[in-house]
C-alpha positions in Angstrom: -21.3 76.9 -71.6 -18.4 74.9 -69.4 -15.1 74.9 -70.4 -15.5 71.0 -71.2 -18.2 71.6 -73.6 -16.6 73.7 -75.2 -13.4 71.7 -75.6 -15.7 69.0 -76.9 -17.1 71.4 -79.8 -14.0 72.1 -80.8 -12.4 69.2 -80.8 -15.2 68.0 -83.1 -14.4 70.5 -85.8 -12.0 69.8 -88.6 -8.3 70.9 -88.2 -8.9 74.0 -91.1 -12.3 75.5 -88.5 -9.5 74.8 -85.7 -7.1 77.5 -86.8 -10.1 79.6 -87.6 -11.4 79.4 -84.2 -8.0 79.5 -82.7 -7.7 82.8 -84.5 -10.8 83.6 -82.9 -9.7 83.4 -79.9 -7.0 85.3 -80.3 -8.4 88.0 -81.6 -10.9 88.3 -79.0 -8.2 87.8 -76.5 -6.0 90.9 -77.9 -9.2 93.0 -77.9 -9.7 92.2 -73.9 -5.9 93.3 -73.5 -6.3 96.3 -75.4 -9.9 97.4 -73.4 -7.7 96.7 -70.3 -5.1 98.8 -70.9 -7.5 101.4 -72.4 -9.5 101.2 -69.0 -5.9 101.4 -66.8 -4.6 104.2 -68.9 -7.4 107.1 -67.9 -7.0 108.9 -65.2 -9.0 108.7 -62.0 -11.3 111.3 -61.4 -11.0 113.0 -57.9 -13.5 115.1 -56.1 -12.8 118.7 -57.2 -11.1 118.0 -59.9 -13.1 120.6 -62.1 -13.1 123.5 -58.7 -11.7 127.0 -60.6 -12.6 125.8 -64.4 -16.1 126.3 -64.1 -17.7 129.8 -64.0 -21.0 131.3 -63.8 -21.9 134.8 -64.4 -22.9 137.0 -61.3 -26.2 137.7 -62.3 -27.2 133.5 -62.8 -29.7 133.6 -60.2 -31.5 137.1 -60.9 -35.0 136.7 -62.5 -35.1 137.3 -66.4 -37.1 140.4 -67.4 -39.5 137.8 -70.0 -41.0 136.6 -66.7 -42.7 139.7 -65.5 -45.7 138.4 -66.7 -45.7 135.3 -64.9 -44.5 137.1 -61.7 
């Protein structure tokens, strides 16, 4: 939809749907604002952000003693 079609639709309406859509607009303009600065606000995340805060046990790797059969 262009920007003149648009303008044409709501130029059509009578002034009491004008206010409504203005409010519309308005409200869907606040919500963009508000996702923006939600978006801005985090933080980046950088490559090894997570490096010490993350630990396995020393015996991850070893094979679990319910496999034997299998082995």
């Amino acid at each position: 939809m262009t920007s003149l079609t648009l303008y044409t639709q709501i130029e059509a309406l009578p002034s009491k749907l004008k206010k409504e859509a203005k409010k519309l607009l308005e409200d869907m303009l606040k919500k963009q604002e508000e996702a923006k600065s939600k978006k801005s606000s985090l933080k980046k995340r950088t490559f090894g952000s997570l490096k010490g805060k993350i630990h396995l046990s020393k015996d991850f790797d070893t094979p679990l003693t319910d496999f034997n059969d299998y082995m």
